[in-house]
N, C-alpha and C positions, 0 to 999 in steps of 0.2 A: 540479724538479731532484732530489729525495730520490728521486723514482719513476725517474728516470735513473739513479741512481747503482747501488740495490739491482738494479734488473734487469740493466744492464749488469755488476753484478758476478757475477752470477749466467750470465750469455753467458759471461764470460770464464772462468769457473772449471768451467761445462760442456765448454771447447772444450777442455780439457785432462785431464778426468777420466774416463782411460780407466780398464779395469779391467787389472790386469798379468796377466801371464803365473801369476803363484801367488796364493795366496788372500788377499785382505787386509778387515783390518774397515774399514766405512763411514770410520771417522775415518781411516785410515791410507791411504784411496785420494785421499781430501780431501787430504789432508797433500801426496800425488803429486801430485795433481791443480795446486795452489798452486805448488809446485815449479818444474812446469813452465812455467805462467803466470806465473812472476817470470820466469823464463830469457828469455822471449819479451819481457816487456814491459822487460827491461836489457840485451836485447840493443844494444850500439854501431849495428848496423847501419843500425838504424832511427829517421830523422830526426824527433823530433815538436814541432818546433815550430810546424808551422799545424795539427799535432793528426795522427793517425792516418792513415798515408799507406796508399796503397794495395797497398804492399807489406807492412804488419804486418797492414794487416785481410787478405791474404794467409794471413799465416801462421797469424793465428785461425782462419779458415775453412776450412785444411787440416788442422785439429784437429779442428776439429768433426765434419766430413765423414767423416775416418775413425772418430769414434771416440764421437760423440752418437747418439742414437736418437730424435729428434728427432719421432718417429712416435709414441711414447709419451707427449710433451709433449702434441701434438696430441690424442688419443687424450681423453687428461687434461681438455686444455682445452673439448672440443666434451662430454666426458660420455656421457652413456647415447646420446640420439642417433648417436652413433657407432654405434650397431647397425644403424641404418639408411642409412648412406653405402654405395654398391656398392667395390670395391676401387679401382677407379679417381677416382671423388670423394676417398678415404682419401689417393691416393698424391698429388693434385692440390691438397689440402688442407695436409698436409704440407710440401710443397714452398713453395707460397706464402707458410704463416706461416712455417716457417724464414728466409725471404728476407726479410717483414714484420721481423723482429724484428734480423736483423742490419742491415738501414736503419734503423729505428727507434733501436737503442741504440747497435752499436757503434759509427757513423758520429757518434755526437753526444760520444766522447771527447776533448775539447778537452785541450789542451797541462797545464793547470795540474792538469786529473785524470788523463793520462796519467803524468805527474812526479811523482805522490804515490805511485800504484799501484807507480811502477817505485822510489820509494824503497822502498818494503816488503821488510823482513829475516823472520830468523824470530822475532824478539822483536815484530815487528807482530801477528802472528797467534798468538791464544792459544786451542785447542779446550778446553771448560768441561768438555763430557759428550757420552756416547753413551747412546743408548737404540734397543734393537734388538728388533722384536717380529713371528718368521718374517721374510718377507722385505722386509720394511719396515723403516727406521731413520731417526731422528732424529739429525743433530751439529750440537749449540749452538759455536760459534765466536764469539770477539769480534777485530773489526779497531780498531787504531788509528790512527784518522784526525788528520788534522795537529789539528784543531778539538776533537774529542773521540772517545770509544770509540762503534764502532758493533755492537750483536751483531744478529748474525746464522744463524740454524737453518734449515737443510741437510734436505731431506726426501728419501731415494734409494731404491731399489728394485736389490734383488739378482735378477740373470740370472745362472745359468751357471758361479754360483761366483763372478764381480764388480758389484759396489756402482755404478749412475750414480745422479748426481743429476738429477731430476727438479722440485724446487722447492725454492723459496726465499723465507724469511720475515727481512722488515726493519722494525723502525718500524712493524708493520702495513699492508704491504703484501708481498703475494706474484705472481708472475708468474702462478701459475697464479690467480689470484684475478682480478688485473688482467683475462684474457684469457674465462675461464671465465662470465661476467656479461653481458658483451659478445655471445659467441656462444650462449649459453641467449636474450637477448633475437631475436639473430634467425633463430635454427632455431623458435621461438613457431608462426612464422606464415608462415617462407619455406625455402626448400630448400636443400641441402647447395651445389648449384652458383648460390645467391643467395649464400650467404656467402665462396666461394674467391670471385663475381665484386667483392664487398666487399673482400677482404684486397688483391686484384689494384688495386683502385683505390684503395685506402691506399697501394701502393707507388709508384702512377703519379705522386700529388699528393707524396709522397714524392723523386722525382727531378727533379720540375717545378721543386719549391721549394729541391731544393740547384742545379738548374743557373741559379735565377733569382739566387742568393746567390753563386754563381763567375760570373756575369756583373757583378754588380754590384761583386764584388770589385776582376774584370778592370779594369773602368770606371773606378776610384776609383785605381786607381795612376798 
């Protein structure tokens, strides 16, 4: 559950962390970034009592899409190896864990973490400190959760004049840590088009086990 919570928060506060139009520091794109992840997740619009319909993970995912680099995650997570994928493994690779990770987390927002997230003011979110070194930056952030404070630091990389975030550190666990371990053990001794056909069948057993879970829901009414 703690490994759901930090990654998921880390999905949702990517699908909004664009960079603006003028130049802002790490913290102050965080700051936007949150902003607009509250807007979304209090929107009236969206029903969430059997949890995350598929119209809000909608609207996450038109965040993302425009405005994550999702290629750099990737990038991150597979490592030096990366030198050796052709362009087409790279964009294949890409594509699949992006889709791995939004099955993976944001499908698994159930109602009672959706309702916390969307209580969040700006008295929830207290940013500590920045630390900025070239184009790399640190923002330590603390959340307060209904139970107790969670901190959480922010690892981004500046393009182009704006700040995204790239990872994210909770409790001792980081997404790129989680992912980065996983994919060093099987590029060892197997190839770029062994690991996309790996993340492909994480998604498959993935859809299998929620349509087995809305069947049995179906059932039980």
């Amino acid at each position: 559950m703690k490994r759901c919570i930090i990654t998921t928060l880390m999905l949702l506060v990517l699908a909004c962390a664009a960079g603006a139009a003028q130049a802002k520091t790490p913290t102050q794109t965080l700051e936007t970034a949150l902003d607009q992840l509250l807007a979304i997740l209090q929107d009236p619009r969206y029903d969430t009592t059997d949890g995350i319909s598929e119209d809000h993970l909608s609207a996450l995912r038109d965040e993302v899409e425009n405005f994550f680099d999702f290629r750099e995650l990737t990038k991150r997570a597979v490592g030096r190896p990366w030198l050796n994928f052709t362009d087409q493994q790279r964009d294949e690779l890409t594509s699949v864990f992006k889709k791995l990770l939004e099955k993976t987390y944001l499908r698994k927002l159930n109602t009672e973490y959706l309702n916390e997230l969307a209580a969040f003011d700006e008295d929830s979110i207290v940013f500590l400190d920045e630390r900025v070194k070239g184009d790399k930056a640190m923002v330590y952030a603390r959340f307060q959760l209904t139970d107790k404070p969670l901190d959480v630091n922010f690892r981004l990389i500046e393009r182009e004049g704006h700040w995204w975030t790239y990872d994210v550190i909770g409790e001792g666990l980081t997404l790129l840590g989680i992912y980065q371990d996983e994919f060093k053990n099987v590029l060892v001794n197997q190839t770029p088009d062994d690991l996309i056909r790996l993340l492909e069948d994480k998604i498959t057993a993935l859809d299998e086990k929620r349509e087995e879970q809305s069947a049995a829901e179906a059932a039980s009414e």
